[in-house]
LOMARLO-902910 format. One record per atom (N, C-alpha, C, CB): residue in one letter; y, z negated, x negated. Coordinates in steps of 0.001 Angstrom, whole numbers, plus 500000, padded with zeros to 6 digits. Glycine has a CB too. Example, Ala and Ser with C-alpha at 12.3 -4.5 7.8 and 13.67 -1.06 7.14 Angstrom:
A494310492200486810
A495500492200487700
A496700492200486800
A495527490954488692
S497750492920487150
S498940492860486330
S500030492130487100
S499402494275485916
***
This chain:
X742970282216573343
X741892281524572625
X741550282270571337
X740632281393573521
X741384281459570243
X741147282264568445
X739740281090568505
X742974281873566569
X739214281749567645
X737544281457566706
X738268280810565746
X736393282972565940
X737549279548565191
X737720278883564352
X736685278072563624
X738490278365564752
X736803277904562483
X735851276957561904
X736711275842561062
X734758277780560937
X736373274483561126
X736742273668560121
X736313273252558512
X736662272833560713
X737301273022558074
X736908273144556487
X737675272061556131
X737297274589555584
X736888271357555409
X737425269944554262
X737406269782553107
X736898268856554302
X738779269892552175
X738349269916550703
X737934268437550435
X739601270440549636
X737656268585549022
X736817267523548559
X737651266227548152
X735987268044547367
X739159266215548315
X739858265153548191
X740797264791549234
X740419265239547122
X740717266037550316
X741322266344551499
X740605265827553033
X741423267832551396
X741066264412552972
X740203264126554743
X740364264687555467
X740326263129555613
X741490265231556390
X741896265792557228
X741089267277557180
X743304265690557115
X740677268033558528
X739971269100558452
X741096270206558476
X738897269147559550
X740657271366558245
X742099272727558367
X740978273627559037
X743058273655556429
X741984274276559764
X741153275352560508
X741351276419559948
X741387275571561875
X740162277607560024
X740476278771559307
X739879280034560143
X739882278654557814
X740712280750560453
X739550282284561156
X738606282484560498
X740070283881561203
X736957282537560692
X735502282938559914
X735795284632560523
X733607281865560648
X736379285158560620
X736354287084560575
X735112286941560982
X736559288218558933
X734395287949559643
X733156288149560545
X731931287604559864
X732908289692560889
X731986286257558928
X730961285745557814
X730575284689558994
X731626285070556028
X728965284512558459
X728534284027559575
X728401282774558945
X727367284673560272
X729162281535559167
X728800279732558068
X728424279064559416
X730641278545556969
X727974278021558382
X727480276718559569
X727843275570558922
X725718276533559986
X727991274437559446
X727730272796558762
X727131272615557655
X726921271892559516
X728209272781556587
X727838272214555141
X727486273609554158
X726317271054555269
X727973274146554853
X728369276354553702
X729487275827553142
X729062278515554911
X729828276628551995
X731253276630551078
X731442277711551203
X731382276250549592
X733148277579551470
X733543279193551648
X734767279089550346
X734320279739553628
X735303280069550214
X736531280124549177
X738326281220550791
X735543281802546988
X738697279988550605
X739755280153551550
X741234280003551011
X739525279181552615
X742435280588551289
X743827280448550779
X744824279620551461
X744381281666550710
X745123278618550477
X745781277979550815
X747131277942550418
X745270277218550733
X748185276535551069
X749398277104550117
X749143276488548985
X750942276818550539
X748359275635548124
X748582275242546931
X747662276241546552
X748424273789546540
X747178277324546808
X746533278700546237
X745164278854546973
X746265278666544476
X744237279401546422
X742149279982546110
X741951278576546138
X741316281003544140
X741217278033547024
X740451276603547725
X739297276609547339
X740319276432549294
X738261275404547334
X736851276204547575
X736425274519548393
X735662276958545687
X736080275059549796
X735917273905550378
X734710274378551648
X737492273283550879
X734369273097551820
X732985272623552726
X733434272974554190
X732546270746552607
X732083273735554984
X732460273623556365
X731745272496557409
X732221274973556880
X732582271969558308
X732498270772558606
X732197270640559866
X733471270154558298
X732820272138560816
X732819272396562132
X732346273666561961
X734073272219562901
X731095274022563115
X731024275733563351
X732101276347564287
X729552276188564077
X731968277665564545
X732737278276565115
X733045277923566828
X732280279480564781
X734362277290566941
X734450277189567837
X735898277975568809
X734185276002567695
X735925277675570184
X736867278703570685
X738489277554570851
X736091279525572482
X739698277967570355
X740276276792570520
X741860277442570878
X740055275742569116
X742784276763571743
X743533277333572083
X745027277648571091
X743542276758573172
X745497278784571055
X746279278920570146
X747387277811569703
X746747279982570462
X747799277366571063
X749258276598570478
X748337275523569875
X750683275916571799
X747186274838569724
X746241273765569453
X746682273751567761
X744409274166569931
X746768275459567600
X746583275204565728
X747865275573565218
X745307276313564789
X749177275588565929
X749972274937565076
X750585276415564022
X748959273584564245
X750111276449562700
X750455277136562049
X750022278604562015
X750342276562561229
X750148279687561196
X749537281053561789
X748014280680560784
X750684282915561323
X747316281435561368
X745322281355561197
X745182281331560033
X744213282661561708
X744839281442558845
X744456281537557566
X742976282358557591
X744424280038556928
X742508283476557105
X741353283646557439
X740142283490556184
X741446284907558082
X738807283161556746
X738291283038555339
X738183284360554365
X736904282458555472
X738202283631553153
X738250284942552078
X736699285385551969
X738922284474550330
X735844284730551745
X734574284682551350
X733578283978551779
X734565284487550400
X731879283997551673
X731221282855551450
X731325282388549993
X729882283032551863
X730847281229549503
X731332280834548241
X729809281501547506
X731771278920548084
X729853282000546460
X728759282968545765
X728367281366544654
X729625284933544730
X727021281826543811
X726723281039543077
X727738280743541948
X725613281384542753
X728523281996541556
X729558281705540422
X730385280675541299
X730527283171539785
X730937280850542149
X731957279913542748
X731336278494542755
X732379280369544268
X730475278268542809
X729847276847542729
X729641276184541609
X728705276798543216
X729293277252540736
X729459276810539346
X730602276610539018
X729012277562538458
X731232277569539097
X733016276753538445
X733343275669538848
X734457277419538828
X732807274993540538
X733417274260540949
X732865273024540582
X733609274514542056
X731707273148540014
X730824272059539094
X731513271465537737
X729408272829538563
X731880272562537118
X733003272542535906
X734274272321536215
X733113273750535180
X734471272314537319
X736278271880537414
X735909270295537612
X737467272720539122
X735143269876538239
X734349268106538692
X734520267485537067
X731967268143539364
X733537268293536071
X733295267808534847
X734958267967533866
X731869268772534234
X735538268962534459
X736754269052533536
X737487267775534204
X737702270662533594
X737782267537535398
X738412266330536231
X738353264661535747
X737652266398537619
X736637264898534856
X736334263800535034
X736744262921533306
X734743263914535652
X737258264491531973
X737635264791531201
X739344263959531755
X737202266303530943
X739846264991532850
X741165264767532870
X741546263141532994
X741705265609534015
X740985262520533955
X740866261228534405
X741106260130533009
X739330261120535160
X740219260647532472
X739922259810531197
X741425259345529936
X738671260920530340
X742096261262529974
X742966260644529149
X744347261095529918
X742774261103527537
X744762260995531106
X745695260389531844
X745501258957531944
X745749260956533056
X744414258027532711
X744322256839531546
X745107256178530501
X743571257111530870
X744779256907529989
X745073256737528308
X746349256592528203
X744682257950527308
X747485258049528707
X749022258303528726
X749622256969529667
X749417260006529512
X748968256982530699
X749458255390531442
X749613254629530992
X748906254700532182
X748705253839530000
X748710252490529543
X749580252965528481
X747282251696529172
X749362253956527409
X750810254442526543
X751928254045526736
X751173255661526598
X751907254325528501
X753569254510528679
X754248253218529476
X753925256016529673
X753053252717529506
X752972251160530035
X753910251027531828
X754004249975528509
X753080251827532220
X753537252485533534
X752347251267534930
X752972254801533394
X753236251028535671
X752471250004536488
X752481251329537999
X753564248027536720
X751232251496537523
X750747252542538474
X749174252795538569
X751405253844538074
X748272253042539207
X746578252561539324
X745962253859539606
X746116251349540690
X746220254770538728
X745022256065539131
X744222256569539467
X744638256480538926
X743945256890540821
X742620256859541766
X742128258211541881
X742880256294543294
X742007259283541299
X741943260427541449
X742347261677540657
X742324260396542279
X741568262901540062
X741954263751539664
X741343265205539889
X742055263356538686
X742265266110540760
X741723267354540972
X742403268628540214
X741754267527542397
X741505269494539815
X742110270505539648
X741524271654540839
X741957270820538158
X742326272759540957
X742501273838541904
X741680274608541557
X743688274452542036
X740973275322542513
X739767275719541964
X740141277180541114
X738610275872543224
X741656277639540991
X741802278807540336
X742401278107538884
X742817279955541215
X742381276447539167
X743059276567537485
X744399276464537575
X742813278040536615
X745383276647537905
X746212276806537962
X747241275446537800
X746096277521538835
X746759274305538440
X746975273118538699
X746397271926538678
X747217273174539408
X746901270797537810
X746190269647537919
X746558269028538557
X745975269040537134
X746066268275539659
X746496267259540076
X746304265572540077
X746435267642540848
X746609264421540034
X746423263109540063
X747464262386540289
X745915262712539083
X745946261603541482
X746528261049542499
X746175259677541895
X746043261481543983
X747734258752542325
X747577256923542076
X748218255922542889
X748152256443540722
X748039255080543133
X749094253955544034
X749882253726543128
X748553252470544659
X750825252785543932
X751690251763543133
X752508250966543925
X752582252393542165
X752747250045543818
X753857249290544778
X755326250163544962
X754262247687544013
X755634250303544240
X757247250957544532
X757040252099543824
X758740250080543928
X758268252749543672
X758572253600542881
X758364253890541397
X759458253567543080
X757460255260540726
X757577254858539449
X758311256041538688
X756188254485538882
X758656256144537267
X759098256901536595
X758005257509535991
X759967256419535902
X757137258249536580
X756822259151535258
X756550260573534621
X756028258802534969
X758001260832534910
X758696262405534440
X758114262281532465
X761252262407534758
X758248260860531546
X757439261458530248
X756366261313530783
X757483260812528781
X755403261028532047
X753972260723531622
X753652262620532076
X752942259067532773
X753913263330532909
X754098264629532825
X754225265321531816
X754864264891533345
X755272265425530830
X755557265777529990
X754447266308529122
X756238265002529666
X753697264634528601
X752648264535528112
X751333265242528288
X752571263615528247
X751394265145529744
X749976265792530098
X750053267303530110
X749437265316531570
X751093267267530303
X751546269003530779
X751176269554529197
X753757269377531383
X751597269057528030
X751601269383526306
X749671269250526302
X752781267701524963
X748936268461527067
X747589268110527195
X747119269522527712
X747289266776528193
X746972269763528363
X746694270786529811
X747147271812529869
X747122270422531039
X748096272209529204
X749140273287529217
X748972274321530606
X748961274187527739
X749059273330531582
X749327274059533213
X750470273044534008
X747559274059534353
X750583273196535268
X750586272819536000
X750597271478536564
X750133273327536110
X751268270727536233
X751053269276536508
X751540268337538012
X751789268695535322
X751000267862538480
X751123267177539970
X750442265763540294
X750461268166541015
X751412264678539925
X751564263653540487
X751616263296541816
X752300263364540089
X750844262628542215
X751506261971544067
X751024260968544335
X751162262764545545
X751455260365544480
X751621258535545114
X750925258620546725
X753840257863545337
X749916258171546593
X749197257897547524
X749117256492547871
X748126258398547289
X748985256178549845
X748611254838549989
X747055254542550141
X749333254334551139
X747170253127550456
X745799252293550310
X744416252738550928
X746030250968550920
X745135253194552176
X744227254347553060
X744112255254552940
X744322254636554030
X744928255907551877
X744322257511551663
X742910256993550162
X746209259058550850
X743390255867549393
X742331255717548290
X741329255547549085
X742449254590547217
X741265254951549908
X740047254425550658
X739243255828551465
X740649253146551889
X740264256867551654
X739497258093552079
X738964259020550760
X740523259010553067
X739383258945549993
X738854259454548734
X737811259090547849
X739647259448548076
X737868257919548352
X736491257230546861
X735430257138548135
X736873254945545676
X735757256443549120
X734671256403550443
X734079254875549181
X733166258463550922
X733335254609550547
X732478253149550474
X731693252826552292
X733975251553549956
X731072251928551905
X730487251542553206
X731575250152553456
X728569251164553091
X731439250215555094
X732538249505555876
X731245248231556095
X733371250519557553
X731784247111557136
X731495245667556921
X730340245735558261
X733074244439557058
X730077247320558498
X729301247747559639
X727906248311559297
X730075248768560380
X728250248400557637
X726876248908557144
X727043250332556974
X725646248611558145
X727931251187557456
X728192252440557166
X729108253302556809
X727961252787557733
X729271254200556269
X729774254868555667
X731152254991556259
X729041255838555506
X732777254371555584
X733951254532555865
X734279255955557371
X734531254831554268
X734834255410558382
X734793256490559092
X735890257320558512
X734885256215560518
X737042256830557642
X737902257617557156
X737438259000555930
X738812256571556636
X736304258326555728
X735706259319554870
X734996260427555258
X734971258793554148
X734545260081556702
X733204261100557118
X733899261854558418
X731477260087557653
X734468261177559323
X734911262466560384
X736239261699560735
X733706262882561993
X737393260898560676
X738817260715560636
X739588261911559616
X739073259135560089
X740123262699560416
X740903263555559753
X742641262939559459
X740790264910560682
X742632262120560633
X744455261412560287
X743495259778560911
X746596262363561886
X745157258972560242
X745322257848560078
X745510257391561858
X746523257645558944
X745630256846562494
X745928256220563602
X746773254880563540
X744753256033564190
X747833254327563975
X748492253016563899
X747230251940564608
X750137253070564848
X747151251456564309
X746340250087564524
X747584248763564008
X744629250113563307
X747507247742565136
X748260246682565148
X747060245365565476
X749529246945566295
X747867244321565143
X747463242999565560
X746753242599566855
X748519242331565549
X747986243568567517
X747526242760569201
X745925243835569193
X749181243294571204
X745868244874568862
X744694245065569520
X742955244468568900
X744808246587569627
X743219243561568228
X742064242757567461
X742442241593568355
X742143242496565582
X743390240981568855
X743658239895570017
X743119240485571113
X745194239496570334
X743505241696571797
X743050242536572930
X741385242397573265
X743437244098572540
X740767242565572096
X739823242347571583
X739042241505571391
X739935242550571031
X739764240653571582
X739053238751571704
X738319238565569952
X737091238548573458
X738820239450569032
X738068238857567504
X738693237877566741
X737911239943566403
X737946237590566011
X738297236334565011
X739929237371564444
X736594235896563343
X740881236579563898
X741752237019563490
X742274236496562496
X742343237172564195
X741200236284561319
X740519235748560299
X740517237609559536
X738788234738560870
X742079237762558907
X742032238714557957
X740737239374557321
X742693238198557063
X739558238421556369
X738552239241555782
X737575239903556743
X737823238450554851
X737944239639558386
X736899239660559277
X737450241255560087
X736826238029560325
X738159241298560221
X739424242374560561
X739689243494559647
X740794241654560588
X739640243398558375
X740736243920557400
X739277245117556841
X741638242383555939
X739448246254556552
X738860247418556147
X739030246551554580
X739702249126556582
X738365247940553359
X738124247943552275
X738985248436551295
X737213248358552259
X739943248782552381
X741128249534551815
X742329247772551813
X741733251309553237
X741994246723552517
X742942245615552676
X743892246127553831
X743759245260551246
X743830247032554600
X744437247199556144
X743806246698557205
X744569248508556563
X744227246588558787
X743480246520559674
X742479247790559973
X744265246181560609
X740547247647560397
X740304248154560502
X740709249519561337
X739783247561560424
X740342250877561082
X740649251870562225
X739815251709562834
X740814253185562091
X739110251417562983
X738038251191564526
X738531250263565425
X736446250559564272
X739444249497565317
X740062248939566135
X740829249729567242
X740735248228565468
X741259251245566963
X742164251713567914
X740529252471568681
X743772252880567193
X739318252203568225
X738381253688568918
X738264252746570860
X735852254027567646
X737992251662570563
X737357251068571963
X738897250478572352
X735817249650571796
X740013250571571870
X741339249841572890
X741878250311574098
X742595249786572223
X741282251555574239
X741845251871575416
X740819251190576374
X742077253437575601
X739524251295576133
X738693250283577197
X738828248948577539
X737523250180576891
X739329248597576399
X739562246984576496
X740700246742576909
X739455246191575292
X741950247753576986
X742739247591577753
X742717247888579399
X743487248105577163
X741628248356579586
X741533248824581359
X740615247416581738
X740418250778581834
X739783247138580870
X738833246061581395
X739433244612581147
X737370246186580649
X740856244651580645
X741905243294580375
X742471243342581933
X743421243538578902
X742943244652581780
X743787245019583544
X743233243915584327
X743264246779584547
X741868243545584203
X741353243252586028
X740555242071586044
X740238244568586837
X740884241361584502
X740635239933584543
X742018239269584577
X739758239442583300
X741712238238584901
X742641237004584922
X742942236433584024
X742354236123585512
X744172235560583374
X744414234728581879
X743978233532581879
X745828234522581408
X743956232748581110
X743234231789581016
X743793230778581174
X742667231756580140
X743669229714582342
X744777228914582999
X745080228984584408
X745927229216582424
X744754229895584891
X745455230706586185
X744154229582586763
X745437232992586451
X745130229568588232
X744550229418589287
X744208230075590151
X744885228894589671
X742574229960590575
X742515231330591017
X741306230774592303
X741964232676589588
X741253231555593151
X740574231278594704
X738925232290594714
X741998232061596248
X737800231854594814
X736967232540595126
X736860233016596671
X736020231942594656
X736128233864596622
X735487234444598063
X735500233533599195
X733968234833597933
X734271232919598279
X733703231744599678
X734400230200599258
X731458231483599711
X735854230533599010
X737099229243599454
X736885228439598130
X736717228040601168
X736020228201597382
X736401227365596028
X737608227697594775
X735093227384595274
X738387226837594849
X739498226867593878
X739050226021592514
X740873226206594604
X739269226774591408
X739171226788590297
X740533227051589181
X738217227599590296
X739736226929587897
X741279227047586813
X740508228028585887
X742017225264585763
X741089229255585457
X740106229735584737
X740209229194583066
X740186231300584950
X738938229331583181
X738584228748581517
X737969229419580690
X737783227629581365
X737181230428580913
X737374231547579896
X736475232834580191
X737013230987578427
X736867234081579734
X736451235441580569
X735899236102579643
X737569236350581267
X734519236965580632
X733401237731579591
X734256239069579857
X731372237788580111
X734878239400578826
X735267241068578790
X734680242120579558
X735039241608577546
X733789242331578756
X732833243518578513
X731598242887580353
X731774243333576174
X731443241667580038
X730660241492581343
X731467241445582415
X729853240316581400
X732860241511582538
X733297241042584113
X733487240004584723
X732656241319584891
X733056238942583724
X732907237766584809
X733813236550583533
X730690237294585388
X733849235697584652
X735105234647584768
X734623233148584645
X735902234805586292
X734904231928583762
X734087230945583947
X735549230481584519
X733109230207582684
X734916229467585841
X736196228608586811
X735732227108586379
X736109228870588946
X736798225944586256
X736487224554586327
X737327224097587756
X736996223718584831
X735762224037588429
X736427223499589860
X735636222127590073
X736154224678591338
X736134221870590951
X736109219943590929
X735046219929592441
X738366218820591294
X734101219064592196
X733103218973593572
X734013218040594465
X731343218176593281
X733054217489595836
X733682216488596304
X734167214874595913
X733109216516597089
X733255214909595325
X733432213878594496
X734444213555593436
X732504213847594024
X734790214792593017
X736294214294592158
X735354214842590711
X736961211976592245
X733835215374590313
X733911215719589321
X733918216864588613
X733430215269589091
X734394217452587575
X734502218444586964
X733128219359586311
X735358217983586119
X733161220539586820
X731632221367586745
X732550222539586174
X730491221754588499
X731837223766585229
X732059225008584980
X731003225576585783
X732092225357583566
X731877226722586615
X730885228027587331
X731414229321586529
X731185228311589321
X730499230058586679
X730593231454586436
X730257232126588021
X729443231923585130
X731658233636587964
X731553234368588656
X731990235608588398
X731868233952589450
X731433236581589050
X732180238119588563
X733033238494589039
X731610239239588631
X733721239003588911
X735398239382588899
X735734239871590688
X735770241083587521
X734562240389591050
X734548240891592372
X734089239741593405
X733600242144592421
X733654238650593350
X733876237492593454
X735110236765593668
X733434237180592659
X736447237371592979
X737740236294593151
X738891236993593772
X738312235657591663
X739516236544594193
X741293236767595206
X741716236480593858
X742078235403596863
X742073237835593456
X743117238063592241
X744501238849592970
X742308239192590862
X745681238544592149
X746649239302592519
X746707240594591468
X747910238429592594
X747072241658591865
X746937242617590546
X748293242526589269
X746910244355591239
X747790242684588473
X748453241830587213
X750027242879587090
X747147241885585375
X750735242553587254
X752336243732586657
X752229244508585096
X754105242488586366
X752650245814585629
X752513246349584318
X753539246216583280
X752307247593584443
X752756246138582191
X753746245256580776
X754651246242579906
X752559244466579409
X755339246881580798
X756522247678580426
X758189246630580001
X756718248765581941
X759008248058580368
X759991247148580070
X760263247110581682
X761264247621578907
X761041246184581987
X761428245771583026
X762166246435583422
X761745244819583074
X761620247188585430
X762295247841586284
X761025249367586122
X764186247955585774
X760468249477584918
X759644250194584703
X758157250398585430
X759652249955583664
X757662251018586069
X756507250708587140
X755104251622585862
X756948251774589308
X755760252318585155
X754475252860583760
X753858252250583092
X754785253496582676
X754194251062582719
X753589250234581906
X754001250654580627
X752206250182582085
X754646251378580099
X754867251980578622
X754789251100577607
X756147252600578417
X754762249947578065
X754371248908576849
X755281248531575751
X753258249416576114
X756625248856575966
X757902248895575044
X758997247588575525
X758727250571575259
X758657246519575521
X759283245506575630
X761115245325574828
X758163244620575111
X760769245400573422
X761914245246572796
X763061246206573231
X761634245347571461
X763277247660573143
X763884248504572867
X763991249652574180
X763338248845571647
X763518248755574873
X763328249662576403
X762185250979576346
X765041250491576845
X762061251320577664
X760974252118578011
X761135252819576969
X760895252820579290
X760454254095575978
X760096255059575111
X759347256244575886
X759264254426574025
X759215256328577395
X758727257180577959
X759474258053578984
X757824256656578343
X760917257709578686
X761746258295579442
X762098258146580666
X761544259145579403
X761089256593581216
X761325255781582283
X762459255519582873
X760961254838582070
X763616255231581556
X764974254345582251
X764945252967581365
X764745253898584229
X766253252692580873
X766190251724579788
X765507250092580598
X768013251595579060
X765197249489579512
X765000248311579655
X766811247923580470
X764438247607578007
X766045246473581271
X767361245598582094
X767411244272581319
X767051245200583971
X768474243830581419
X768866242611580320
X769050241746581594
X770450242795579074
***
């Protein structure tokens, strides 16, 4: 077990862990820490906690410092020099008539390096737009093509929830999010209703799927015929998730058609097969290409 604290630079979502030696920080101190793109100066995000070695991966980095008032000041002036840089990279873009959308510009807090960050659909050329800036700047120059979800972790905005992008505030990585789990989900699947600010599927879609996949387990589909307790046969017609319960259209004596509601513990269900590949008893969920869990291939 190593001591650790987390630290987030200011264009950097993802947290990095760093040994605090023996400086004592808390939630929202600036420390000045080494990185490989050099002297950092970044926010702490996590206090000291105990975490197991193989957990972190690379060897410890330890902090250099607390960040002093000079360090804050420079880092005020590197913001205002950034916001300088922004302006006439700009400028060299449309020059160079480069189809590329510039979302970002940092420099390192030793100077050493500029960086700016932009989308673009494909691939672009711009070894002269470097050139240029580099004759501008006379440092260090660093381009990188960022996607839709990393802009969206960088500028931050409020989500369609009223609050603040979770990619911005505590998502350190991206998560795959798919289709089926907004179906899983029973939501409208009505793109503007679904789709983040970035134009992806929301990431909050993967936070509650594992629940909605245990609480799918042990309802029934919609159609099935299905037997209550006390002997009434029904067709199901449509199921409360989150409540458990099941609406049945079963027929009186009379021959007419009524909707009941009942809760799940209420019906003679068979338990549903797990949606692996076939011969598979894991469920691994890999239909096309056979099990991915080392099960034993899919059977044709």
């Amino acid at each position: 077990m190593v001591e650790v604290i987390g630290v987030r630079f200011r264009t950097a979502g993802k947290i990095y862990f760093f040994n605090p030696k023996e400086f004592q920080v808390k939630s929202g101190d600036h420390v000045i820490v080494e990185t490989a793109r050099g002297i950092e100066f970044g926010s702490v995000v996590s206090e000291r906690r105990q975490v197991k070695e193989k957990c972190i991966g690379d060897e410890l980095k330890p902090v250099l410092r607390i960040a002093t008032k000079e360090d804050e000041e420079r880092a005020a002036k590197n913001r205002e020099k950034e916001k300088e840089a922004y302006k006439i990279c700009l400028d060299k873009i449309k020059e160079h008539e480069l189809d590329m959308k510039l979302v970002s510009t940092e420099y390192t807090f030793d100077n050493n390096k500029v960086l700016f960050y932009f989308t673009a659909d494909g691939r672009v050329d711009f070894r002269e737009l470097v050139k240029d800036l580099a004759a501008v700047f006379r440092t260090r120059i660093e381009l990188r093509q960022i996607g839709v979800r990393d802009e969206a972790k960088m500028l931050g905005g409020m989500g369609i929830c009223g609050r603040k992008l979770c990619c911005n505030t505590f998502l350190s990585e991206f998560a795959p999010v798919s289709i089926k789990m907004a179906k899983e989900q029973n939501l409208s699947l009505n793109p503007t209703k679904i789709s983040g600010v970035c134009g992806r599927l929301m990431c909050c879609l993967k936070n509650e799927q594992e629940t909605y996949e245990y609480l799918n387990s042990k309802l029934p589909n919609v159609g099935e015929k299905l037997k209550t307790k006390d002997g009434v046969v029904g067709e199901v017609q449509r199921v409360d998730v989150l409540r458990q319960k099941v609406k049945l259209i079963v027929e009186d004596e009379n021959g007419d058609k009524e909707i009941q509601e009942y809760k799940i513990d209420d019906l003679l269900m068979r338990k549903k097969k797990p949606q692996g590949c076939q011969g598979c008893s894991k469920g691994c969920n890999n239909k096309n290409q056979g099990c991915n869990k080392g099960h034993g291939k899919r059977k044709n």
